[in-house]
MIROVO-594018 format. One record per residue (C-alpha): x, y, z. Coordinates in steps of 0.2 Angstrom, whole numbers, padded with zeros to 4 digits, always signed. Each point is the difference from the previous one (the first is absolute). Last residue first. Layout:
N
XYZ;...
END
This chain:
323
-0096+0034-0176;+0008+0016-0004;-0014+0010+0008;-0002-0011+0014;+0018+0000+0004;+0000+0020-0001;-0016+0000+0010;+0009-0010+0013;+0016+0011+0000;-0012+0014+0001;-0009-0006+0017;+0014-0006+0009;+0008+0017-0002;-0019+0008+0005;+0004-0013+0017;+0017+0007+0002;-0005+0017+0000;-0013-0004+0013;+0011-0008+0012;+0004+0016+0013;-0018+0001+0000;-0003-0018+0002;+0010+0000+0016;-0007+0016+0007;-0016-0007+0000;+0006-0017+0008;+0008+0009+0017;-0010-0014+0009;+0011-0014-0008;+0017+0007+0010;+0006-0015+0004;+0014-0001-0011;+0005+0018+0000;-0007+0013-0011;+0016+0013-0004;+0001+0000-0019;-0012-0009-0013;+0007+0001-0020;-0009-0017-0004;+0010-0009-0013;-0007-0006-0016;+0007-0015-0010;-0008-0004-0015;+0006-0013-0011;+0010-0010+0014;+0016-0002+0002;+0014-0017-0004;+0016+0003+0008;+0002+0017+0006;-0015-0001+0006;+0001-0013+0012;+0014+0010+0007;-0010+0017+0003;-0014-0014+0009;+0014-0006+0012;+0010+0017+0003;-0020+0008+0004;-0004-0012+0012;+0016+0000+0008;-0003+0019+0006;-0020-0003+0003;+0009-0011+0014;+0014+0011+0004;-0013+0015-0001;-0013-0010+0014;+0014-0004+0013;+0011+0017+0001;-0019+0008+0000;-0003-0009+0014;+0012+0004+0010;+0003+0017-0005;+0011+0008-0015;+0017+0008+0003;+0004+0015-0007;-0019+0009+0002;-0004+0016-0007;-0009-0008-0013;+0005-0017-0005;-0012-0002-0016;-0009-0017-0001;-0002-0008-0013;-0016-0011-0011;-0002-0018-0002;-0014-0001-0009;+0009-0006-0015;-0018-0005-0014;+0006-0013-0014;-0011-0004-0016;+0003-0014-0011;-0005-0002-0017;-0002-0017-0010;-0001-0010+0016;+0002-0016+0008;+0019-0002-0001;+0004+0020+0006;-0015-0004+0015;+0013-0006+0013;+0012+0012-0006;-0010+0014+0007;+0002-0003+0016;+0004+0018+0009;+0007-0004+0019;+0006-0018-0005;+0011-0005+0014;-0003+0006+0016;-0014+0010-0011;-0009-0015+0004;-0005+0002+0018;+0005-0014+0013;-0003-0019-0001;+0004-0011+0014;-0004-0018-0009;-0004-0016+0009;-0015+0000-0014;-0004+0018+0004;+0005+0010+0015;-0002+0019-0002;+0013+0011+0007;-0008+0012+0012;+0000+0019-0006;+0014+0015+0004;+0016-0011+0001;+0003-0007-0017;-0014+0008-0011;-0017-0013+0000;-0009+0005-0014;+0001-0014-0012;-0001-0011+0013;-0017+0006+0005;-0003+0003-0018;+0002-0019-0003;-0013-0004+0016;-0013+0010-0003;-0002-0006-0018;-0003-0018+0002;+0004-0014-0014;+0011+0001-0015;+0011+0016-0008;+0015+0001+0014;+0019+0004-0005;+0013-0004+0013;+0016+0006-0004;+0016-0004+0012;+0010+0003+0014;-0004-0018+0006;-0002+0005+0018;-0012+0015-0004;-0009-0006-0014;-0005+0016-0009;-0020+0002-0008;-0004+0005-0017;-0018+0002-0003;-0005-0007-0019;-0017+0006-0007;-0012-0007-0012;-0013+0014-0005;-0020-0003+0006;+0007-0008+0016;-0008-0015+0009;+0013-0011-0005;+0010+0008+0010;-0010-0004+0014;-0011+0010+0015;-0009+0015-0010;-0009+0011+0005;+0013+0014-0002;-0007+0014+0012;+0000-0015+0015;+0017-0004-0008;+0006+0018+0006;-0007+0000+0019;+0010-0018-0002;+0016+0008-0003;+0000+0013+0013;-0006-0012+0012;+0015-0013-0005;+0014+0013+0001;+0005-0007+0016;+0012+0015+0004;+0017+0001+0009;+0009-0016-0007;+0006-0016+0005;-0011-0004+0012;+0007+0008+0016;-0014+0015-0004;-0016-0005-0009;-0009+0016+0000;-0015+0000-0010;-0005+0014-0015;-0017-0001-0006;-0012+0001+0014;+0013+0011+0010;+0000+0010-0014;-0021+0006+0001;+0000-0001+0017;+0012+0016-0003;-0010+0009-0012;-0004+0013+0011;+0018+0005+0001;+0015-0009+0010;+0005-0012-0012;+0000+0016-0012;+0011+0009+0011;+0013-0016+0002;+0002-0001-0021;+0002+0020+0000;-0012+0011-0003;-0007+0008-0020;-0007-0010-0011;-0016-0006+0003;-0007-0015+0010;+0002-0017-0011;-0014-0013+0001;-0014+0007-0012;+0013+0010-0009;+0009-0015-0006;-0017-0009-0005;-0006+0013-0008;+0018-0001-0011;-0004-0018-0004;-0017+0005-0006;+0007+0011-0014;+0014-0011-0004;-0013-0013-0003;-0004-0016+0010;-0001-0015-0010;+0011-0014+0011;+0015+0005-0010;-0002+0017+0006;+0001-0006+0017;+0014-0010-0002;+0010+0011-0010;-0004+0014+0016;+0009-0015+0012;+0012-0009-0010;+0010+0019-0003;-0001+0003+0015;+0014-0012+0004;+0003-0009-0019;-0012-0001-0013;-0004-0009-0016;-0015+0006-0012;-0005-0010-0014;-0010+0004-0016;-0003+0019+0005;-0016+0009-0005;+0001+0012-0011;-0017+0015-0003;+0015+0015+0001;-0008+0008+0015;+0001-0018+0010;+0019-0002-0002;+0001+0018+0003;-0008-0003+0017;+0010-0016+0003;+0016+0010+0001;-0011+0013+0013;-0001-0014+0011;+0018-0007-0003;+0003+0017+0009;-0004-0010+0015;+0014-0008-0002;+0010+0015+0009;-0008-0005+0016;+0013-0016+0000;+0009-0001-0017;-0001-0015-0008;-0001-0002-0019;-0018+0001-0007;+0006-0012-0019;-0016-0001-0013;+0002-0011-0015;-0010+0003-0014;-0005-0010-0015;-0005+0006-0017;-0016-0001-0008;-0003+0017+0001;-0019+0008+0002;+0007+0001+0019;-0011-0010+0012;-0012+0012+0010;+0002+0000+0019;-0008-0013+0011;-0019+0000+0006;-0004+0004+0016;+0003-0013+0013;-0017-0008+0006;-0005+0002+0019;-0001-0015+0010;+0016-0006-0001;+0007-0006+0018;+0018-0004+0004;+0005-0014+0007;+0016-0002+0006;+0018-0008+0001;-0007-0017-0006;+0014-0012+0000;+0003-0006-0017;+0019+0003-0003;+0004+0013-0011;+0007-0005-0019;+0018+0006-0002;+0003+0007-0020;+0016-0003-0011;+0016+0011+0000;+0005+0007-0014;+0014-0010-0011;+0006+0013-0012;+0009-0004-0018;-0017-0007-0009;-0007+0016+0008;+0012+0009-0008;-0005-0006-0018;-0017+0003+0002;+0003+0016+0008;+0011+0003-0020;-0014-0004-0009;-0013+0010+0010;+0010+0016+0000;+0001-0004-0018;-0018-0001-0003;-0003+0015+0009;+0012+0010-0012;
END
């Protein structure tokens, strides 16, 4: 049955033009010091086969990617390629740079405070030096948030400055605001591709690269798994983006209205990509009620995605097994 899938992706693929890859420009965003050794990378999977790992976009939601990466690391496989869009390019960039799920979640909890306060209330806790490290306002710039100190706090864990650094190749997808268009990213600095990656119209500053404003890439490839279909025998694609339920509210708020049209349009692109050609796996995280900012409530978010991570974990053993 594999080998027909194969066959006829083959086929397809001889059909589908996908869009090629953007090298970054040389200017040296940062430096990032490595003076302690990265621990040592997951297992590879007895199988031969080759794996290619989508983490779709999804704002705090993607960090149920985390606990995706888990059963990756339970099962002994290690992924062939990862692409990523949104958050999605920032947790598949740190586990491509050899950190373990396990690790990754330490870092989470090491940075988030809890789950329980609203967004304002935790800017307003003992931890509130702690944000305004991370998070800078930029206002009149495009966006609300430079989401640069968030971003470099994370490279800091990765260790790791270039793609060609990475222990797994990885593809970030970026959108080209003024060209409406796809802009994948696999060559030269890290900090600058997940910037644009994660830079959702009107929150974060657009990043410019090359004479390029680029915003985050679930504008137009929130799940992208097609850029891995070509590559790989198997591939694998995580939906992080999660619903919201309307409560006792008719009419939604602000920014609710803005974040849920967004994650609206994300989900109508990836369901019509599937209709066409899908993936072999496709799991979707059943998350309900965190909204896009919302990364300290991370506990509850893996809670609410445990089942879809021992789904995750059976439909990977199955493979193996029939491998």
């Amino acid at each position: 049955m594999l080998k027909k899938q194969i066959s006829k992706r083959t086929f397809l693929g001889l059909l589908a033009s996908l869009a090629g890859s953007l090298p970054l420009a040389s200017r040296n965003w940062f430096a990032l010091a490595a003076e302690t050794p990265l621990s040592s990378p997951p297992p590879a999977s007895s199988s031969n086969s080759k794996i290619g790992l989508a983490l779709g976009a999804g704002g705090a939601n993607g960090l149920a990617h985390i606990l995706m990466l888990e059963a990756f690391d339970e099962l002994g496989i290690k992924p062939h390629r990862i692409a990523g869009s949104s958050i999605g390019a920032v947790i598949g960039a740190l586990y491509a740079s050899g950190i373990s799920a396990k690790e990754l979640k330490e870092i989470v909890n090491g940075l988030v405070a809890g789950d329980k306060g609203t967004w304002i209330e935790k800017l307003a806790d003992k931890n509130v030096l702690k944000w305004i490290d991370l998070i800078d306002l930029e206002l009149g710039s495009g966006g609300l948030v430079s989401s640069e100190g968030f971003l470099l706090f994370l490279l800091k864990k990765i260790k790791r400055s270039n793609f060609d650094e990475l222990e797994i190749p990885l593809k970030v997808v970026a959108t080209d605001f003024w060209r409406r268009e796809e802009v994948i990213i696999k060559t030269g600095k890290l900090l600058p591709a997940i910037q644009a990656s994660t830079s959702i119209p009107g929150v974060f500053t657009p990043v410019l690269f090359q004479d390029k404003a680029l915003i985050d890439g679930g504008a137009v490839n929130p799940l992208p798994y097609d850029l891995l279909l070509d590559e790989c025998e198997v591939t694998v694609a995580i939906e992080v983006t999660g619903k919201d339920s309307p409560g006792d509210k008719k009419v939604p708020s602000f920014f609710d209205a803005i974040f849920n049209t967004f994650q609206i349009m994300q989900q109508a692109i990836t369901h019509e990509k599937m209709e066409y050609r899908p993936p072999d796996i496709y799991i979707e995280t059943e998350i309900v009620n965190i909204r896009t900012l919302e990364f300290y409530r991370a506990e509850e978010v893996y809670k609410q995605a445990q089942p879809a991570k021992e789904k995750l974990k059976r439909q990977l053993d199955q493979w193996l097994t029939q491998s």
